[in-house]
N, C-alpha and C positions, 0 to 999 in steps of 0.2 A: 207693908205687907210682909209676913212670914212666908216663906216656902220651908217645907219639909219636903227632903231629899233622901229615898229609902238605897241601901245598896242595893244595886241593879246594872244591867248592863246595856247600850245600846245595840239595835239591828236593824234592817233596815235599809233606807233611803233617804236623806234630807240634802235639801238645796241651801246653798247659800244665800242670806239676802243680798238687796242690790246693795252697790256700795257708798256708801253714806259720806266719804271723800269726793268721789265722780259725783253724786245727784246734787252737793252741794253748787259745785262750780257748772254745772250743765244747767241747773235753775237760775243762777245768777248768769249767765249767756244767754239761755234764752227769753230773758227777762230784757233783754238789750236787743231783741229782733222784732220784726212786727210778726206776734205771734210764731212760736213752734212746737210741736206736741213733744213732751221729754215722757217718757215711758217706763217703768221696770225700778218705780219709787216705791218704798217700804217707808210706810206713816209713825216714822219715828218723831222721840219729841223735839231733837234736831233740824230734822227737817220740816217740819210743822213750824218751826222759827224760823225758819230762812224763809219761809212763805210767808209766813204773817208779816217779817219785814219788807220784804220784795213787794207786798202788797201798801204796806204802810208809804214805799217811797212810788209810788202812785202805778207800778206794774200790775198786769189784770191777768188774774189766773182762775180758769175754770176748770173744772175737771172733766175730764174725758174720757175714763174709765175708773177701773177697781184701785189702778195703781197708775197711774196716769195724768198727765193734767195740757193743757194748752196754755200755753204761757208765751206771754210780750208785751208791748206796748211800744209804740213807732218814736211815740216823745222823749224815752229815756234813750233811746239808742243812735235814731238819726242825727250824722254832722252838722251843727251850725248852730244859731244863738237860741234855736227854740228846742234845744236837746234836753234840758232837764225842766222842761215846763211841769214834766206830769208831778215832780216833786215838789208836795207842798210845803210850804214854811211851815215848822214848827212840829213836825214829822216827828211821830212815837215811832220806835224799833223795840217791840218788844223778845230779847233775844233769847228767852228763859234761860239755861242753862248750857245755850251753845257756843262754844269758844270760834270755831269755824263762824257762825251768822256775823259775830261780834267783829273780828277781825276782819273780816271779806269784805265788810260793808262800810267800815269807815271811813276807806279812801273813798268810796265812791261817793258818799256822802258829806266829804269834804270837798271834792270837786265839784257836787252840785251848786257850791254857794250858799245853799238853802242853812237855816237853821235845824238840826236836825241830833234830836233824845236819842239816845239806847237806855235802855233796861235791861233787866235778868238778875237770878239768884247773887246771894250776897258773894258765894263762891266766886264766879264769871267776874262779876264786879272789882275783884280783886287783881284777876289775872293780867300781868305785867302786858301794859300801853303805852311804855314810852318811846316807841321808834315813831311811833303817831302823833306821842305830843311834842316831841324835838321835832317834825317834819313841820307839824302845823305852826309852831313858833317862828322856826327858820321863815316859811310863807306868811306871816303875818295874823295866819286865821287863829278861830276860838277852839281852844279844847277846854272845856272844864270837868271836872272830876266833882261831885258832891251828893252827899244824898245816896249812895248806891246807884248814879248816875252818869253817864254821860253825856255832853252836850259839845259839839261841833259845827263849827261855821267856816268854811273857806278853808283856807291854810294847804291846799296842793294844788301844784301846777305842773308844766311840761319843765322838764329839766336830771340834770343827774343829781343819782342818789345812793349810796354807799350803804349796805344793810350786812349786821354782821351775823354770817352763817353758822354759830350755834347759839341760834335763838329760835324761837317757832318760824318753820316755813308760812305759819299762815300769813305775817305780817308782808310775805315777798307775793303769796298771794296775791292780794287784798290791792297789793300797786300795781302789780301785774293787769289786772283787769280796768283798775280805775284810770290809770296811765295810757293805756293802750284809747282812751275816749278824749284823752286831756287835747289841748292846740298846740302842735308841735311835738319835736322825736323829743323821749326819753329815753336813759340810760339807768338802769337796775347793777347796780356792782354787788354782788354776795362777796364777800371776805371770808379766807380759809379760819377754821375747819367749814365746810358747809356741811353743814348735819342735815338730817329729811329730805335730802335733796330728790328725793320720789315723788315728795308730795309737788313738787313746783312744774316735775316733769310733769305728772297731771295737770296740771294746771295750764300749762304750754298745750299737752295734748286736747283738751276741752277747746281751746281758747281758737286754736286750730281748725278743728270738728266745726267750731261753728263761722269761720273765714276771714280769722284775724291772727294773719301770722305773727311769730315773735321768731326775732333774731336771736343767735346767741353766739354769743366771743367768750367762750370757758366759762366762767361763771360772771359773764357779763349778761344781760339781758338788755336788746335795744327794741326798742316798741317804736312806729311812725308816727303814731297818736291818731286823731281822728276816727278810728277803726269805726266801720261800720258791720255791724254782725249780722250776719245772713241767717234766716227763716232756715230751719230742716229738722226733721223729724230726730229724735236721739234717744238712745234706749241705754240704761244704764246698767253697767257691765255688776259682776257678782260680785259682794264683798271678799277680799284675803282676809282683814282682820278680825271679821266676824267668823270666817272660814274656820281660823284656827282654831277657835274651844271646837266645833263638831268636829274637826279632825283629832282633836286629840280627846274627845269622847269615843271616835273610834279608835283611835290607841287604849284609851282602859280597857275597850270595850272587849279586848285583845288578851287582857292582861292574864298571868298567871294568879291562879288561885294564892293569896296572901300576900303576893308580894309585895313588899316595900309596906308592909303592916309588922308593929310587933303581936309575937304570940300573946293574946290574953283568955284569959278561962271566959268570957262572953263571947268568944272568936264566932258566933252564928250571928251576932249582932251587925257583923260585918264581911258577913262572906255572901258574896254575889247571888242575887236571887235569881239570875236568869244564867244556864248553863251553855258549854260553846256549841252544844246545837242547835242554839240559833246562829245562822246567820249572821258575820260583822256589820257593820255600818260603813254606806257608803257615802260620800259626801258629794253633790253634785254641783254644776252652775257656777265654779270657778273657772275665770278666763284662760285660757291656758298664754294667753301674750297679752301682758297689761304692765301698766304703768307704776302700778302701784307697789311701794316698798315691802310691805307687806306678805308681798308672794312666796319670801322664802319663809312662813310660816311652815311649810311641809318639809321642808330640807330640815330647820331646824330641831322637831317637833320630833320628827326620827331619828334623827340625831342621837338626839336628846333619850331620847327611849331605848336604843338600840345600847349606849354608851359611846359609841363613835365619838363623841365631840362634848368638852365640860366648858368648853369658853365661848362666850358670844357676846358679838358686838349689839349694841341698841342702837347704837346713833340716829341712823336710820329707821329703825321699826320699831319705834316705845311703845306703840301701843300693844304690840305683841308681850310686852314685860308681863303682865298679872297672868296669861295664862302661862307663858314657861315657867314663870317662879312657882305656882302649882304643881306641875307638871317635872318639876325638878326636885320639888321634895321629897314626890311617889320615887321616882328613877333614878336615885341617888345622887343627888345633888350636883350646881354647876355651878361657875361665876359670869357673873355678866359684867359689862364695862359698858357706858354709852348712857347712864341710868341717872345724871344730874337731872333730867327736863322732865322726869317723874314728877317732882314735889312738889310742880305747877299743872295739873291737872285736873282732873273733876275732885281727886282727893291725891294728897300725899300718897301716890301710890306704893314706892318701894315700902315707907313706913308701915303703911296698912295693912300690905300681904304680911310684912314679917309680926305683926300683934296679931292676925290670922291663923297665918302658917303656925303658928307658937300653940294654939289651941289644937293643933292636928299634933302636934309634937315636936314641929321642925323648927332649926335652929337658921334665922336671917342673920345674916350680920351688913346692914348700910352705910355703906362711906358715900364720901361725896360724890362721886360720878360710877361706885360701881357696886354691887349686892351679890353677893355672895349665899347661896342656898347650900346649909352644910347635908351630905350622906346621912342618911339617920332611919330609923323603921314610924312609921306613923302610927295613929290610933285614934279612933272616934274622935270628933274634938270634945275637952272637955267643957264645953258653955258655947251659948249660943252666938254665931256667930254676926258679925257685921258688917255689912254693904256697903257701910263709909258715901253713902249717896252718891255709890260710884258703879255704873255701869257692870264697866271690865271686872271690879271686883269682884262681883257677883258671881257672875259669870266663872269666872277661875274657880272659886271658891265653891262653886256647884259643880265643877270638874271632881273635886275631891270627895263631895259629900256620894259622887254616885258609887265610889267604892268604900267608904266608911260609914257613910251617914251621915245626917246634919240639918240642925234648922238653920236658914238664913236671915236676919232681922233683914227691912228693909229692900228687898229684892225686888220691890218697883221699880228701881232705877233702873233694871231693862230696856223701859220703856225710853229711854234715851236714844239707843241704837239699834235694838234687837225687840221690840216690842212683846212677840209674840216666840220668844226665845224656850221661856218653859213648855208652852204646850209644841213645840218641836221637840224637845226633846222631849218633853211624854210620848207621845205619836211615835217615838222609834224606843219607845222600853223603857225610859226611866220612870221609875215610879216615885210621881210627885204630886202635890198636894199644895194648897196654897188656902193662906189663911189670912183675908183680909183687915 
């Protein structure tokens, strides 16, 4: 799908979706109780995978509203030898394109015993598995890799396990939940640096919510095992990450006539079609106390715009990367550090903005752990641009087109996180167009 993105400016009112971190971990919880209604889900094609698998390892999910569903099953959660009954031998997961479904589910699909597929695009398929497959080695069980495949049988139990903290939190995840059901205490050790460490505090926090506590000794995590997960209703808090592009749609939305544009003789090609009597854009349905790393999208974002601040750390909030590095090109550029665990995503992200950015005019420069957005004036891109079959890039990249202009190749990938992303921001003033 094409979108054309005219210059224009947002006003208005837009909420944030729910957050696609939390509905992750709260579907996989209540998928371990006998039934609980989870609430305030956005029909992303993420989450449509965590369901289709949850479903595949024998949980029963019905829907209960517009954004809603009832979800459990007594046999994957109750203690004792008939706990993973409802998981049948030889179980498809088909995980499309979500790294979260992939990760979250293979411990507990190695604890079932069961033999048990994952699928999904060749990308996903790629993304680095090995704390899984030295875990299931170590246990004796099956990991095979083939085919754009994976297959698992056995290979975790109750016991200690040393996980090193700059790798994806989702792998800490993933044990975190399936551990917390294993016979017997386990112990989770993270090793310094621990990078994402937001995301695991979600993780704790969900796991919590639904009446399975976890211990923690500094970056230790001690689980009891056994955990039985209690039935309750759960409503899923606002996205931060998705937050951030509508916040800083309402920072252009703000912006000075030309700025961070070079002068060209087409200059109406790119000057704002809506003028500042309308109304700014306000952004709603962000938690104001959560969990998530992500939060200081707003501190940063102004920051960022204001000039207050040209250095910022990632470690913790990568996925914030594609919209600051947008958003750094217009505002005269920053450095970022923390940007290794980019180049394992839905796409190379640092590389991708910067062969983007380069069509608006601006200069990336990517080292190994840090990206650099240099000071420069922008200008229409010249060609059209590309989504890289990457969400977030889109996304960014449709930041910029709303004060320059711009076609986007590709811009179905939305539908990853943000589904209904374009016609929100049409709804508050952008004028866009989408061409199947």
């Amino acid at each position: 799908m094409r979108v054309t993105i005219q210059p224009s400016r947002a006003h208005g009112r837009v909420t944030a979706p729910p957050s696609k971190s939390v509905a992750h971990r709260a579907l996989i919880c209540g998928a371990l109780t006998d039934f609980s209604p989870v609430g305030g889900l956005a029909w992303s094609e993420d989450i449509l995978a965590t369901c289709d698998c949850l479903r595949a390892l024998g949980a029963k999910i019905y829907q209960s509203g517009k954004n809603s569903v009832l979800i459990g099953y007594k046999r994957l959660s109750i203690p004792g030898s008939g706990r993973f009954d409802a998981v049948p031998e030889g179980a498809v997961l088909p995980c499309r394109e979500s790294g979260s479904t992939l990760r979250f589910l293979i411990p507990l699909a190695m604890l079932s015993g069961r033999t048990v597929t994952f699928t999904g695009s060749e990308r996903l398929m790629q993304r680095p598995l090995g704390i899984y497959q030295e875990i299931a080695a170590k246990n004796g069980g099956l990991f095979e890799q083939k085919d754009g495949t994976l297959t698992v049988r056995g290979g975790l139990c109750a016991g200690d396990y040393e996980i090193p903290g700059n790798i994806s939190s989702q792998f800490i995840t993933g044990l975190l939940i399936a551990l917390s059901l294993a016979d017997g205490e386990s112990r989770i050790r993270v090793t310094e640096p621990f990078e994402s460490r937001s995301y695991t505090d979600i993780t704790v926090a969900v796991m919590r919510d639904f009446g399975v506590p976890v211990q923690r000794e500094g970056n230790t995590f001690v689980l009891a095992g056994n955990a039985a997960y209690q039935k309750r209703p759960y409503t899923v808090e606002g996205d931060c990450s998705n937050a951030a592009f509508l916040e800083a749609l309402a920072i252009l939305s703000e912006r000075e006539d030309e700025a961070g544009l070079t002068e060209r003789s087409d200059a109406a090609e790119i000057a704002p079609a809506h003028t500042s009597a309308q109304a700014g854009l306000t952004v709603l349905g962000v938690p104001a106390e959560t969990c998530q790393g992500d939060h200081v999208y707003y501190e940063m974002l102004h920051s960022l715009a204001d000039g207050t601040c040209r250095e910022f750390d990632l470690s913790d909030c990568p996925d914030l990367a594609p919209c600051l590095f947008a958003m750094a090109a217009y505002y005269g550029g920053a450095h970022f550090t923390g940007t290794a665990r980019l180049a394992i995503k839905e796409s190379d992200r640092a590389k991708a903005m910067a062969e983007e950015l380069a069509k608006f005019g601006a200069t990336v420069s990517v080292g190994e752990n840090d990206v650099t957005v240099a000071a420069g004036s922008l200008h229409a891109p010249s060609e059209v641009l590309s989504g890289h079959n990457d969400h977030r890039i889109v996304m960014a990249l449709a930041l910029l087109c709303t004060v320059t202009g711009g076609v986007i190749d590709g811009a179905e990938a939305v539908a990853k996180s943000y589904p209904d992303f374009f016609e929100v921001i049409g709804s508050a003033g952008i004028t866009v167009s989408c061409d199947d």
